[in-house]
C-alpha positions as CSV (number, residue, x, y, z in Angstrom):
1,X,1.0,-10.9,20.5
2,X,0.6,-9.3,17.0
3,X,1.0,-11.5,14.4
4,X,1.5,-10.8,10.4
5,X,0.6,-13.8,8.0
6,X,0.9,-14.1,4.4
7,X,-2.4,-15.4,3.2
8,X,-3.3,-15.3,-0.9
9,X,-4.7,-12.4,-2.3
10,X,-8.4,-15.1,-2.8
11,X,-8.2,-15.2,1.5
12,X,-11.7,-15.1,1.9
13,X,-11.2,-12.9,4.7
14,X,-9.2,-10.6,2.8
15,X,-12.2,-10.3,-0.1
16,X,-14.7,-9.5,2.5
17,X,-12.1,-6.4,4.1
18,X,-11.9,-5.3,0.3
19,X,-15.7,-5.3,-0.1
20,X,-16.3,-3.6,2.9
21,X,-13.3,-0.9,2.8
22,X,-14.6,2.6,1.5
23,X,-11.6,2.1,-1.7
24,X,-13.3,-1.6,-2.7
25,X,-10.8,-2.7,-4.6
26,X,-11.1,-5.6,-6.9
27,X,-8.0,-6.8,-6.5
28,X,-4.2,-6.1,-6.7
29,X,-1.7,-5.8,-10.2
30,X,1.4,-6.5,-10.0
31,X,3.7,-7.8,-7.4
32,X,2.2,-8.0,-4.0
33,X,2.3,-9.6,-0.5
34,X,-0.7,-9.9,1.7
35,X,-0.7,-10.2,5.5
36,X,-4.1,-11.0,7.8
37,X,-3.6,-9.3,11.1
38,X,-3.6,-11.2,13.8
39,X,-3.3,-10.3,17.6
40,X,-3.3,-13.3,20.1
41,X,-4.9,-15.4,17.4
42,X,-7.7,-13.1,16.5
43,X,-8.2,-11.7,13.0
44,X,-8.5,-7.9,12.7
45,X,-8.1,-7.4,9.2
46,X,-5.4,-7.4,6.5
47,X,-2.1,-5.2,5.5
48,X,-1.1,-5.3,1.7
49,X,2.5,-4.2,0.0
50,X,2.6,-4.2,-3.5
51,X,4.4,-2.7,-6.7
52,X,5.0,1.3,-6.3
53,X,2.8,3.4,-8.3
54,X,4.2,4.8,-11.8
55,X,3.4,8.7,-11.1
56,X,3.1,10.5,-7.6
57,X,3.5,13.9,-7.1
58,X,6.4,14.9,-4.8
59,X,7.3,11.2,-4.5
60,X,9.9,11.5,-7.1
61,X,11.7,13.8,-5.4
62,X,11.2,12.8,-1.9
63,X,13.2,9.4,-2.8
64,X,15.6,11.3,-5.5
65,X,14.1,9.4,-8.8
66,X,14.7,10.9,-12.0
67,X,13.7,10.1,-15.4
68,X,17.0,8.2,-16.1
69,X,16.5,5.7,-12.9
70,X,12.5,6.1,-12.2
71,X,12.7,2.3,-14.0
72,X,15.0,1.1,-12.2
73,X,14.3,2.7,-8.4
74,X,10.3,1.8,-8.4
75,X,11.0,-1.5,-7.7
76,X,12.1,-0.6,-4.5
77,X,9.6,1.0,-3.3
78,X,7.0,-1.0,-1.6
79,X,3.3,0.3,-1.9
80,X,0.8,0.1,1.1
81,X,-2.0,-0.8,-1.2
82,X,-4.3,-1.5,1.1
83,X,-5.4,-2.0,4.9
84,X,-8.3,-2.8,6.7
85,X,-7.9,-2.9,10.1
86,X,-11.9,-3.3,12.6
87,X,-12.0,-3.7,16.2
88,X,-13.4,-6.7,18.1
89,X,-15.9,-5.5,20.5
90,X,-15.5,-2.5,19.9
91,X,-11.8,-2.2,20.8
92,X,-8.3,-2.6,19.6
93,X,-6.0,-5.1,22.0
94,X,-4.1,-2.1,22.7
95,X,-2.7,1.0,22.8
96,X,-1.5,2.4,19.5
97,X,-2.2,-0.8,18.0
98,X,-3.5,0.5,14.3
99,X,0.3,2.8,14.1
100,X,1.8,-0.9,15.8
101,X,0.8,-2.9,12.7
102,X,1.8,-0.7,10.4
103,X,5.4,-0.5,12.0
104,X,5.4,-4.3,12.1
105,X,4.4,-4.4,8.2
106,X,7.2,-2.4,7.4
107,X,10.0,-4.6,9.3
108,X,8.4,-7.9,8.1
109,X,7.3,-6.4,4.2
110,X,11.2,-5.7,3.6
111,X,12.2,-9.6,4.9
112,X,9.1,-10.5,3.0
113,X,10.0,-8.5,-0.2
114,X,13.6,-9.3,-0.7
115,X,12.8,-13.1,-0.1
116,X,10.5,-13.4,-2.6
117,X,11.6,-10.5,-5.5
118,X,15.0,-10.1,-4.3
119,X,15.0,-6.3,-3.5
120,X,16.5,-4.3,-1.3
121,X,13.5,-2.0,-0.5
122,X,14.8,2.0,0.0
123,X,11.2,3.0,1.1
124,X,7.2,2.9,0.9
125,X,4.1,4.9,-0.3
126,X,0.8,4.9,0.6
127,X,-2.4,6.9,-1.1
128,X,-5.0,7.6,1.1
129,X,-8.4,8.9,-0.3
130,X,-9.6,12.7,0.8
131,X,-11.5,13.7,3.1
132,X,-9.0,10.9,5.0
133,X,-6.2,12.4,7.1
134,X,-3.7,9.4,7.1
135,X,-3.4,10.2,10.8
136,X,-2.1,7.3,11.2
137,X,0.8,7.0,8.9
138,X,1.8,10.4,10.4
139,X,2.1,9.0,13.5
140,X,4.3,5.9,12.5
141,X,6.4,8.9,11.2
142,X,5.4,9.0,7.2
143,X,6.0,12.0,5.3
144,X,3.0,13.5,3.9
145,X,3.5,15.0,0.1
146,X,1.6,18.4,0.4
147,X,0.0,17.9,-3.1
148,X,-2.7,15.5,-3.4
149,X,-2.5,13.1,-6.5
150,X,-5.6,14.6,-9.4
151,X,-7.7,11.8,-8.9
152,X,-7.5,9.8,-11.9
153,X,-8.2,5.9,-11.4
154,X,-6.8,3.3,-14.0
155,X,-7.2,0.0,-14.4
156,X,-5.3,-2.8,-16.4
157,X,-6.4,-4.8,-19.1
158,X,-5.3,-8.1,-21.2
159,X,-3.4,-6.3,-24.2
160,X,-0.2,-4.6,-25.0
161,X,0.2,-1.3,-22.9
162,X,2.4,1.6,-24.2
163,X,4.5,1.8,-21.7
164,X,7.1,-1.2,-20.2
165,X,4.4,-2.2,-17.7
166,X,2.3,-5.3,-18.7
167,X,-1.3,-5.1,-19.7
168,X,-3.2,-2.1,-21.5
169,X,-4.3,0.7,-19.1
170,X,-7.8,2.2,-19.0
171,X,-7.8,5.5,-17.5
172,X,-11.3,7.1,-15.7
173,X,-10.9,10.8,-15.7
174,X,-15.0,11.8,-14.6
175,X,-15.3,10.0,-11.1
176,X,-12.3,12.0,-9.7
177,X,-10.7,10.4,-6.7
178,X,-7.9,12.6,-5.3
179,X,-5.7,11.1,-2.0
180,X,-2.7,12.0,0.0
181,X,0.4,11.0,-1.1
182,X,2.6,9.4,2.0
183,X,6.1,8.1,2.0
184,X,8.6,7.2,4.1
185,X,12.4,5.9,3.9
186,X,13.5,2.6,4.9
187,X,15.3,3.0,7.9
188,X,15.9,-0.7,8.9
């Protein structure tokens, strides 16, 4: 039986999926929820929703955010930050199972999310890094923007930023890292 857990974002077991996941990320900003994955007791890796991303292309559109209520509307949109899913001897426990956890994170994100932020989530993103095909979000029936984001990578700092968001962002425009933009409406 698949099981989602919340576990802290210091998990141990979530750092070592982030070290060995191609993105290795150092860690999540902003408002997030983490989940180990867990079928029939066994761990096969973790799920992560967290705040929606400031600029996406087609994203805007696709969920009908302007300028006036971008603000307001990105809070309720729920970001598949990361997920690292491995098989145990070699194998999933079933059929399907990579599209069935991310189905499950989606039902139990939006109970998740509204309990602790008090949202009522409209929909989800997800950036996947080229050459990646985000097969798998296509099958759990994600759109798939057409324009890949340019590849910038920011971080934030300790300081005052210049926009409403907290910290000071540091922006790397050399090591270009372009991904598909996916999204999909909350239908639940």
């Amino acid at each position: 039986m698949l099981n989602l857990e919340i576990i802290k974002k210091s998990d141990p077991r979530l750092l070592q999926n982030m070290a060995v996941h191609y993105s290795q990320p150092k860690g999540f900003v902003g408002r997030s929820i983490c989940y180990a994955i867990l079928y029939d007791e066994l761990y096969y890796g973790a799920i992560v929703g967290g705040s929606s991303t400031k600029n996406l292309p087609g994203r805007d559109e696709f969920f009908e955010i302007s300028k006036n209520n971008k603000n307001e509307k990105l809070k309720y949109i729920i970001n598949n930050i990361f997920y690292h899913i491995e098989k145990i001897d070699n194998k999933y426990p079933r059929r399907n199972f990579t599209v069935l956890v991310l189905n499950e994170f989606i039902k139990q994100v939006t109970i998740d999310w509204k309990n602790k932020y008090g949202d009522n989530v409209i929909g989800y993103e997800s950036l996947v890094e080229i050459p990646r095909t985000g097969e798998i979000y296509l099958k759990a029936g994600w759109t798939k923007i057409e324009t890949p984001t340019k590849g910038y990578t920011c971080k934030r700092i300790g300081g005052k930023g210049t926009d409403s968001w907290g910290g000071k962002r540091i922006w790397n425009y050399k090591d270009l890292r372009p991904k598909w933009v996916f999204v999909k409406h909350n239908n639940l």
